[in-house]
C-alpha positions as CSV (number, residue, x, y, z in Angstrom):
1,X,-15.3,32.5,-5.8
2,X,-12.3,32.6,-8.7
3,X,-12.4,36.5,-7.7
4,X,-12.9,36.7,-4.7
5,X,-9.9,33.9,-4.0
6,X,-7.7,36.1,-6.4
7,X,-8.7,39.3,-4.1
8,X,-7.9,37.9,-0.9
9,X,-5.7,34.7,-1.2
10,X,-2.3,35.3,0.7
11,X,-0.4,33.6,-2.3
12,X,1.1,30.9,0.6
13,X,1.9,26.7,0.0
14,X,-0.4,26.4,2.5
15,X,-3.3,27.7,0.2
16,X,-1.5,25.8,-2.7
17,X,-2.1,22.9,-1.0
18,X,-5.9,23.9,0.5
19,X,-6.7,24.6,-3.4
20,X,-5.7,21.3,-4.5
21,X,-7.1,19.2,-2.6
22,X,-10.4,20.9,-2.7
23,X,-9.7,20.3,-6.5
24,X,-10.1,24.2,-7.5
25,X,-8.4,24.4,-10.8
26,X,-8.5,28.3,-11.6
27,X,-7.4,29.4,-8.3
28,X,-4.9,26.6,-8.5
29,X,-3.5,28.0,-11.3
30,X,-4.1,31.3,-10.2
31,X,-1.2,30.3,-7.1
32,X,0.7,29.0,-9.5
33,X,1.6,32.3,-11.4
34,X,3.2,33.2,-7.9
35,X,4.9,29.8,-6.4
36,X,7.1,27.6,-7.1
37,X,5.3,24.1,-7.2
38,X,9.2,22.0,-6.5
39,X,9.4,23.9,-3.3
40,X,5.9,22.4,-2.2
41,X,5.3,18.7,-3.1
42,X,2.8,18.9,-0.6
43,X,0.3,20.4,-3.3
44,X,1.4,17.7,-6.0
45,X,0.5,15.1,-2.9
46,X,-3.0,16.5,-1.8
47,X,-4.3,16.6,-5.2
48,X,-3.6,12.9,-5.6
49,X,-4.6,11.8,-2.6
50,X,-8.2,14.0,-3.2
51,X,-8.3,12.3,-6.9
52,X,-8.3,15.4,-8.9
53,X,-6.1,14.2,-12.1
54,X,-6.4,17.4,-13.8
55,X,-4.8,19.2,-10.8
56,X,-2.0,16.6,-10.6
57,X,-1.9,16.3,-14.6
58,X,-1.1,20.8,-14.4
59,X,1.3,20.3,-11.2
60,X,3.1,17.4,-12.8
61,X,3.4,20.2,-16.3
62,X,4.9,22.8,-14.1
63,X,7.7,20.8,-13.1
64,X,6.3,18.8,-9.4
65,X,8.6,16.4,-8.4
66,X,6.4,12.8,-8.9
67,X,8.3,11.0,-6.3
68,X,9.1,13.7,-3.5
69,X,7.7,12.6,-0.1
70,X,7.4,15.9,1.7
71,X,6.9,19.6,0.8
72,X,9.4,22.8,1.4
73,X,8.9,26.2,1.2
74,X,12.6,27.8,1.2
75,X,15.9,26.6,2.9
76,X,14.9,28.2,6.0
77,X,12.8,25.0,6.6
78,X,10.2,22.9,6.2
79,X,6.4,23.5,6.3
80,X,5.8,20.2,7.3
81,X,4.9,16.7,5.8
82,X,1.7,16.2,4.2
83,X,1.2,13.0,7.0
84,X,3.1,11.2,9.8
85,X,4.6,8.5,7.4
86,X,6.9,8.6,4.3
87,X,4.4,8.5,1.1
88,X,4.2,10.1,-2.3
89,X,1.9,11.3,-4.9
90,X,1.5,8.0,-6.3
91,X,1.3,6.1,-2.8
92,X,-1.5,8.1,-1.6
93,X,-3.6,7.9,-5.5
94,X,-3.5,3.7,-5.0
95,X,-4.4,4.1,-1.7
96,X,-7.5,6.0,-2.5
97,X,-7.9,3.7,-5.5
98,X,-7.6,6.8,-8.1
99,X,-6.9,5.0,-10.9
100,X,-6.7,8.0,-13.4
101,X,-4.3,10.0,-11.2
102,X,-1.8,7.0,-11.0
103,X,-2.2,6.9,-15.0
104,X,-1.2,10.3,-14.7
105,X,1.4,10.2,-12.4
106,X,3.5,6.9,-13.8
107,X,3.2,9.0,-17.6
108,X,5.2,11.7,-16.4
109,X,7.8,9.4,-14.5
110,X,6.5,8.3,-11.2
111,X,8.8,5.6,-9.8
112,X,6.7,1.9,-9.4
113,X,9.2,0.7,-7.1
114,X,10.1,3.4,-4.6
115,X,10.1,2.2,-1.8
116,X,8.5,3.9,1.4
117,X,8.8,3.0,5.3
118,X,6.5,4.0,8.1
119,X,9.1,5.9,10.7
120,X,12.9,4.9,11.7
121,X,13.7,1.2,11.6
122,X,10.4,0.5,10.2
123,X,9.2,-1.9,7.8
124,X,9.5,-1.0,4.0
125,X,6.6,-1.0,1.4
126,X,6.7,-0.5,-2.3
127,X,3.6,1.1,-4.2
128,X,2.4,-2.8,-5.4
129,X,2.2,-3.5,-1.9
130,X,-0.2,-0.9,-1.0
131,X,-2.6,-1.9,-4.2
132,X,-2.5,-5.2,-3.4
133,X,-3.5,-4.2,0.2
134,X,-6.5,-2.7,-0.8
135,X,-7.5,-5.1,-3.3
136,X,-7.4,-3.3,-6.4
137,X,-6.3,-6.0,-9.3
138,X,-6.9,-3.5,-12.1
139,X,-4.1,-1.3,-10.0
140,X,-2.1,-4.0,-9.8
141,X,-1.9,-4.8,-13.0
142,X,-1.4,-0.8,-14.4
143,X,1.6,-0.9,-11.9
144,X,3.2,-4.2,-13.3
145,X,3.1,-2.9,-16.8
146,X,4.3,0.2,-15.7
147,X,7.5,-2.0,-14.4
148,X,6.6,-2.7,-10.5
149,X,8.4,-5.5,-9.2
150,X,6.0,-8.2,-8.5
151,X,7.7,-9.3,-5.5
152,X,7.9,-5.3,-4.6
153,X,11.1,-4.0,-3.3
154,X,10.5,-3.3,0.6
155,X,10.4,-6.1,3.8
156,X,6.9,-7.1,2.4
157,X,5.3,-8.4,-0.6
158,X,2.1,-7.7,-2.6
159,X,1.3,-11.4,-2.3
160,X,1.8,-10.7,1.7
161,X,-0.6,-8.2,1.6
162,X,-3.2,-9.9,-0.6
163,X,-2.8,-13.3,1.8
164,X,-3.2,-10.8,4.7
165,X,-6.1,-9.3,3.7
166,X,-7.7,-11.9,1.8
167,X,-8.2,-10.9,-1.6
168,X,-7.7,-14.0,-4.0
169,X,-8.3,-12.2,-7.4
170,X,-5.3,-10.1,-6.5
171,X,-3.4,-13.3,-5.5
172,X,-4.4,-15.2,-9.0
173,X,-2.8,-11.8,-10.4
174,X,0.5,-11.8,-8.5
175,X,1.2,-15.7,-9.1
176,X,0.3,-15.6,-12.7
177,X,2.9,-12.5,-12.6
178,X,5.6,-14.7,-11.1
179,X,5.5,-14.0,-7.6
180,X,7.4,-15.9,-5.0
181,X,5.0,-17.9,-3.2
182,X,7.5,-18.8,-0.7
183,X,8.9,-15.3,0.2
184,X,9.1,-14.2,3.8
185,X,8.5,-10.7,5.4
186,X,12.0,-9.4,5.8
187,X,13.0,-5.8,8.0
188,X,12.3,-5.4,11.6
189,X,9.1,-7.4,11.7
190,X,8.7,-9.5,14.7
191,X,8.1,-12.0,12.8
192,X,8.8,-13.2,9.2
193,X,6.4,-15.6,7.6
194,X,5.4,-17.0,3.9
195,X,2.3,-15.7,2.8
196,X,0.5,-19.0,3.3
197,X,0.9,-18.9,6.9
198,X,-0.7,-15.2,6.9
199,X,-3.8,-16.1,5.2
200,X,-4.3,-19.2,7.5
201,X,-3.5,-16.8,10.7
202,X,-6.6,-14.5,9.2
203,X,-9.0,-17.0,8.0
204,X,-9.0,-16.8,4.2
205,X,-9.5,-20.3,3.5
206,X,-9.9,-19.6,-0.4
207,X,-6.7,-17.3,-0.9
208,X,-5.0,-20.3,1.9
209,X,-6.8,-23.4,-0.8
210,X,-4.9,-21.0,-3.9
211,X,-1.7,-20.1,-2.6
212,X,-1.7,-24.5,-1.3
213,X,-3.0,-25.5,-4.7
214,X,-0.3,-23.4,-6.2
215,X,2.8,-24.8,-4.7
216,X,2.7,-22.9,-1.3
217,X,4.4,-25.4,1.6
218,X,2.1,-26.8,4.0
219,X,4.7,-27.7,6.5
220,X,6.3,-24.2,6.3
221,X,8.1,-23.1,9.4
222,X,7.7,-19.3,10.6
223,X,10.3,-17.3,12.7
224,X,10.5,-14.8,15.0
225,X,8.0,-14.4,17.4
226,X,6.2,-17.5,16.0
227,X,9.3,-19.4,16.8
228,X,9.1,-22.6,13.9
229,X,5.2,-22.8,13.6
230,X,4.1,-24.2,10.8
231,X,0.5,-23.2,9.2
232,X,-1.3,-25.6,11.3
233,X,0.6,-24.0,14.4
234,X,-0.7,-20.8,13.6
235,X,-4.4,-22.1,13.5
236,X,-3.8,-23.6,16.6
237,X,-3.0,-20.8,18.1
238,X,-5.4,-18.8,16.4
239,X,-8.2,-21.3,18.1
240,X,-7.0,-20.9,21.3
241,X,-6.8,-17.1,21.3
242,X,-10.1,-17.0,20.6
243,X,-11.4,-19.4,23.4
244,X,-9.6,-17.0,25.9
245,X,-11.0,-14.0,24.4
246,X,-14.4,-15.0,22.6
247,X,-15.5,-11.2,22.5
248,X,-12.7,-10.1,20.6
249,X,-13.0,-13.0,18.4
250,X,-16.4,-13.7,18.0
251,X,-16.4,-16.8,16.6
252,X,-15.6,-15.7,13.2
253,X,-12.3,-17.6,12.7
254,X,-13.0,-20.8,10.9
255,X,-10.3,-22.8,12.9
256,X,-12.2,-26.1,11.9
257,X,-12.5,-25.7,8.5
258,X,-8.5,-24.6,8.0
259,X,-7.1,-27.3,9.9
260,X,-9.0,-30.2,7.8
261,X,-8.0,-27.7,4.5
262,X,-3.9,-28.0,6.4
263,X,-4.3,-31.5,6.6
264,X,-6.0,-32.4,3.4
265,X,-2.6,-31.1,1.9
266,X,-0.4,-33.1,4.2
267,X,0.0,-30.7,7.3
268,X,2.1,-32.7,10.1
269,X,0.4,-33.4,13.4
């Protein structure tokens, strides 16, 4: 294949990029003798995304920018972005839970707390927020020695994302870390609530019982859309979406259960 590649490759970023992500080290380096990896970050971005740390480990010794979002070929233009929203290298590695390629990537000077949005006027994320998302603690915890803010720096935070999506170990992690328990989603959200009142609107009593055992305010008022709804508004709202549309719901949502959890901590009727 190493041969045959060298015989016929076309020597283009868009090969670069093909080779990385397949995780094809010789004719990687093979492109390499030829291109200039700052011009594509697309390659860098690929490999990271596909988990191949040795690829990103020889992009990031060639000089590959660890933060740049998209790849260029010349100043005649763009070749495109490597997907529809703002990322980077180390965005898409914590995504795809590659733990070795963010080791990698935050040892040769990937930024912890760049921040990334999703389009124009969009909410902000920082690289915490997305490990926290997917429920990775040990991620978490490499990207708050490596200096992430624990509170993140875009409209939401880690503990957001963990309350959202239910995942208590990484909640234990972010308090323990300092993390604001009272925060509110900032940006163009339409709406902008504490991270109690998103585990309650999910259904995650345990990581609602935590963040409540910890100091979270029962009585909390949302905005926005949500108008002043406190947790126990939300559930009640929750309930009654799910009695209009039971085959969306499915009975899942343990409306019951939260409300006596709500009032067991002083929720107001």
């Amino acid at each position: 294949m190493g041969l045959l590649f060298r015989l016929f490759a076309k020597k283009t970023y868009e090969e670069l990029i093909r080779e990385c992500q397949r995780g094809r080290k010789d004719n990687v380096l093979f492109l390499l003798e030829s291109l200039d990896v700052q011009k594509c970050s697309g390659a860098l971005r690929a490999a990271a995304a596909a988990g191949h740390a040795e690829i990103v480990q020889i992009l990031l010794e060639r000089s590959a920018l660890p933060d740049a979002k998209s790849y260029e070929t010349t100043a005649m233009g763009s070749v495109g972005d490597f997907s529809t929203y703002e990322s980077t290298a180390l965005t898409d590695a914590i995504k795809g839970r590659h733990y070795g390629v963010v080791q990698v990537l935050l040892k040769h000077g990937a930024n912890p707390n760049k921040v990334r949005s999703v389009g124009t006027q969009a909410p902000s994320f920082s690289p915490i927020y997305d490990a926290a998302r997917v429920g990775d603690v040990r991620m978490v915890k490499l990207l708050l020695e490596a200096g992430a803010d624990v509170d993140g720096r875009g409209d939401s935070s880690p503990l957001h994302a963990a309350a959202w999506k239910g995942h208590l170990d990484v909640a234990k992690v972010l308090l323990e870390a300092g993390a604001n328990i009272h925060r509110r989603l900032k940006g163009d959200w339409t709406a902008h609530p504490q991270p109690i009142h998103m585990a309650v609107e999910n259904g995650h009593l345990s990581v609602a019982e935590f963040l409540l055992e910890n100091g979270a305010d029962v009585n909390a008022p949302g905005s926005g859309v949500n108008g002043d709804k406190t947790p126990l508004g939300y559930v009640i709202s929750r309930m009654d979406m799910d009695r209009r549309y039971p085959s969306i719901s499915k009975g899942s949502y343990p409306g019951m259960e939260m409300k006596a959890l709500l009032n067991k901590y002083g929720a107001l009727k």
